[in-house]
C-alpha positions as CSV (number, residue, x, y, z in Angstrom):
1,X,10.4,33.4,96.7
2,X,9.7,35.9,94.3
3,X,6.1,37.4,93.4
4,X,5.0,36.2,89.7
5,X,5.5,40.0,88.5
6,X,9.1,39.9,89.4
7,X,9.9,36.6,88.1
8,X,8.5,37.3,84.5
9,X,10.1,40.5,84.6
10,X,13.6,38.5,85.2
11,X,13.2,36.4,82.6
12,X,11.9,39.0,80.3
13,X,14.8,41.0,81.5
14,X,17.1,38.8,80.8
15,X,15.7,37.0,77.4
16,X,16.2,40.6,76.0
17,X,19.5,41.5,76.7
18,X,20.8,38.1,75.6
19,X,19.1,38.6,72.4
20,X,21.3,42.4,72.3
21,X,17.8,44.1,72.0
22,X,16.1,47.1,73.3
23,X,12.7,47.6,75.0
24,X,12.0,49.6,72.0
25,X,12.9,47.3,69.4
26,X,11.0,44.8,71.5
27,X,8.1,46.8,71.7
28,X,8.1,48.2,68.2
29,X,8.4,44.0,67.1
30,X,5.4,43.3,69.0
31,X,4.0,46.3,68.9
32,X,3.7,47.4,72.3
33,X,5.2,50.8,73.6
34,X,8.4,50.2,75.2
35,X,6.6,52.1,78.8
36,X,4.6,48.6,78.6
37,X,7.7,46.5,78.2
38,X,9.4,48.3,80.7
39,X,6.4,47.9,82.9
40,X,6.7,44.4,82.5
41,X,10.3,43.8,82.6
42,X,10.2,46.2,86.3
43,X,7.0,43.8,87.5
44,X,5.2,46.4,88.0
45,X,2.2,44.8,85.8
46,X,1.8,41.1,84.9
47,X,1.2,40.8,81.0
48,X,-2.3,39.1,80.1
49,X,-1.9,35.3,79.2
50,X,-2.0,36.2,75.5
51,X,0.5,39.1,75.8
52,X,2.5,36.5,77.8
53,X,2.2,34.0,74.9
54,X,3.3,36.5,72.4
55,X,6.3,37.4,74.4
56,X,7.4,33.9,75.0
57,X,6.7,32.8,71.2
58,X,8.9,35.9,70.2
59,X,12.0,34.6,72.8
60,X,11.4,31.3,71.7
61,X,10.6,29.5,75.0
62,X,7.3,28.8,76.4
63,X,4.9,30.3,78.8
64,X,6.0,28.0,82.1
65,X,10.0,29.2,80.9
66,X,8.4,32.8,81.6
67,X,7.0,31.9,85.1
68,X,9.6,30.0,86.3
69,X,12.0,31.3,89.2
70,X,15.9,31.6,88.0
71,X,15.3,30.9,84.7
72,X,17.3,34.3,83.9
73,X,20.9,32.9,84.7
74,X,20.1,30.4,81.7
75,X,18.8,33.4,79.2
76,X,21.9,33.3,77.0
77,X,22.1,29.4,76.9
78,X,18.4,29.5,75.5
79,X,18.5,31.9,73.1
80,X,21.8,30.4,71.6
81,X,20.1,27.0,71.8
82,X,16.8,28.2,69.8
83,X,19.2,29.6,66.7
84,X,18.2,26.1,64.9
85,X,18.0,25.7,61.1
86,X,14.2,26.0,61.0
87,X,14.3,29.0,63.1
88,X,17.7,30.8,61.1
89,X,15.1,29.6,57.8
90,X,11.7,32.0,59.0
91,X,13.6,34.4,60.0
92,X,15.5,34.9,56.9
93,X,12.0,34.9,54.8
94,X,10.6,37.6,57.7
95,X,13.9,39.3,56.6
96,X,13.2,39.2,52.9
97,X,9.3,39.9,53.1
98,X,10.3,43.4,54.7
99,X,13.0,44.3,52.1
100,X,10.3,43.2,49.4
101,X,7.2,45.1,51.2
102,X,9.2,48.3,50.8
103,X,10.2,47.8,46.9
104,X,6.6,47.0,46.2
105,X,5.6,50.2,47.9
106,X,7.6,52.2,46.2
107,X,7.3,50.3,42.9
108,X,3.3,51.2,43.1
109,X,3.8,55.1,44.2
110,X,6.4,55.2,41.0
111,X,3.8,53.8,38.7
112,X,0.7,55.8,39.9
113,X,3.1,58.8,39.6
114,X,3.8,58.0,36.2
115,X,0.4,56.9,34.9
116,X,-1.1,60.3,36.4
117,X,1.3,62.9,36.2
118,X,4.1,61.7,34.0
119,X,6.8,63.7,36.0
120,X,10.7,63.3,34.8
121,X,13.0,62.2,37.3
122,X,11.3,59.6,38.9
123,X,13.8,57.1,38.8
124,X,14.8,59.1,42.0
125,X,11.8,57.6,44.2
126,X,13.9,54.2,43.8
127,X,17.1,55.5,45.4
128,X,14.8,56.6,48.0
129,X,13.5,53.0,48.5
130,X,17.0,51.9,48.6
131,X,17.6,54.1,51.9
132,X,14.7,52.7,52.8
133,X,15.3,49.0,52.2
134,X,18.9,49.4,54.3
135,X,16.7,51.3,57.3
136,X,14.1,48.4,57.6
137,X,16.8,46.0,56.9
138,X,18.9,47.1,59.9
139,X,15.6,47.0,61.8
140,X,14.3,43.6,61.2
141,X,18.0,42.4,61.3
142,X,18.5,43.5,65.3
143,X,14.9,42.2,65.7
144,X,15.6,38.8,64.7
145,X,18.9,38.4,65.2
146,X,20.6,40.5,67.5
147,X,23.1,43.2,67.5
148,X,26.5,41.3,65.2
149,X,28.7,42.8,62.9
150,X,25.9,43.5,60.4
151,X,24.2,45.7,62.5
152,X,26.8,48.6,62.1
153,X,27.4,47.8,58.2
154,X,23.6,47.9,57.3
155,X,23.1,51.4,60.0
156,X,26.3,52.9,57.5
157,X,24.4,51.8,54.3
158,X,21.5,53.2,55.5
159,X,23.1,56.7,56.2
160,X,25.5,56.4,52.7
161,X,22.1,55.7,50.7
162,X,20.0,58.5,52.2
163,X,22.8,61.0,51.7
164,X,23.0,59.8,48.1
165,X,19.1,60.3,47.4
166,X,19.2,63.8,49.1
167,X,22.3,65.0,46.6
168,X,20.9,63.0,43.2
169,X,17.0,65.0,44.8
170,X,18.7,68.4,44.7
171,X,20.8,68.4,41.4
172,X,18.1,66.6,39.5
173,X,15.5,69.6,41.1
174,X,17.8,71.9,39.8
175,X,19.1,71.4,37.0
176,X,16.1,69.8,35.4
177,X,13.4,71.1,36.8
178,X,13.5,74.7,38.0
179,X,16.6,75.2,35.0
180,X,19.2,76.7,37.5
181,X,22.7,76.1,37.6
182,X,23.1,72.5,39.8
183,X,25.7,73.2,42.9
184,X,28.3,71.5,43.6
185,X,26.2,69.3,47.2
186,X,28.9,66.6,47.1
187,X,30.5,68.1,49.8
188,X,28.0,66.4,52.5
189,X,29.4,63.7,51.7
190,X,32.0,64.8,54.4
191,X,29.5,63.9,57.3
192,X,30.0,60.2,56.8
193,X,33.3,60.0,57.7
194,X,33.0,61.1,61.5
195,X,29.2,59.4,61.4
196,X,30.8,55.8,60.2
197,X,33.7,56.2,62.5
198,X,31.1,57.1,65.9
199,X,29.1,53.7,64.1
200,X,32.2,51.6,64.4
201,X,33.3,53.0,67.9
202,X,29.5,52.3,69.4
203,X,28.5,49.3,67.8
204,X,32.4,47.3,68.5
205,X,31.6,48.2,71.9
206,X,28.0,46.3,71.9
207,X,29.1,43.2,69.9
208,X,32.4,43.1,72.5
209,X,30.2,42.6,75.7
């Protein structure tokens, strides 16, 4: 038989790859460095019963699932069976509190902006916070749910949205602001099309296996 240390780290092991996640995104969920869940997952260390708890509330089993010998050949069949309505309904508000906690902070820096310097072009700061919304909601979504198809579609967003803030940034800056002639930065545009197309190729792969 197994020591404890190796057994967790199994089931840890294995609860995280059926959920299609990485020790960083694990660790940055729980947030732990991914050296600890590593550390764990290698049973090198036994987590504290309260880490333990966490970890086991986040995989949706329970503590005994964690300490139990050869519970990582059934780590696909449990995380499939713990997608229930209730579940699929917290998740989705976790989802939408994150995409609101962004909008409110940029919503507040755009107002204190206003009321104390009065700038032009601060509309801007809201394409900003769109980048943003798309970067925490690829986040949150391969948290909670996994790597799917949405995973590649939200990471493309993200990278269309930024782009889009960093050319509307520099036209506004100049032609507005500083009163030179706006160039022509359209042309970086051109970077999404070989950046969408190593997207697709990676994430296919991931969603395949």
């Amino acid at each position: 038989m197994a020591n404890i240390n190796q057994i967790v780290g199994n089931n840890l092991t294995a609860l995280r790859k059926a959920k299609k996640l990485t020790q960083q995104e694990v660790g940055f969920a729980l947030s732990y460095s991914d050296k600890s869940i590593s550390k764990w997952e290698l049973g090198n260390a036994l987590p504290s019963v309260d880490i333990l708890k966490e970890l086991a509330d986040f995989y949706g089993v329970s503590v005994d699932y964690l300490l139990t010998e050869g519970n990582e050949s059934k780590a696909e069949e449990t995380v499939k069976k713990n997608q229930n309505p209730a579940t699929k309904s917290n998740k989705l508000t976790i989802f939408a509190m994150s995409i609101t906690f962004v909008w409110l902070v940029m919503a507040s820096v755009y107002v204190s902006t206003v009321m104390q310097n009065g700038l032009p072009g601060l509309w801007i700061i809201f394409i900003w916070a769109l980048a943003a919304s798309f970067f925490v909601a690829w986040i949150a979504q391969r948290v909670l749910w996994g790597v799917n198809v949405w995973t590649p579609i939200l990471l493309s967003l993200f990278f269309a949205s930024i782009i889009t803030a960093f050319v509307l940034q520099f036209w506004f800056q100049d032609r507005f602001i500083d009163g030179a002639k706006s160039e022509n930065v359209a042309y970086i545009y051109t970077v999404l099309v070989p950046l969408e197309v190593v997207i697709a190729l990676i994430y296919s792969m991931k969603i395949r296996k």
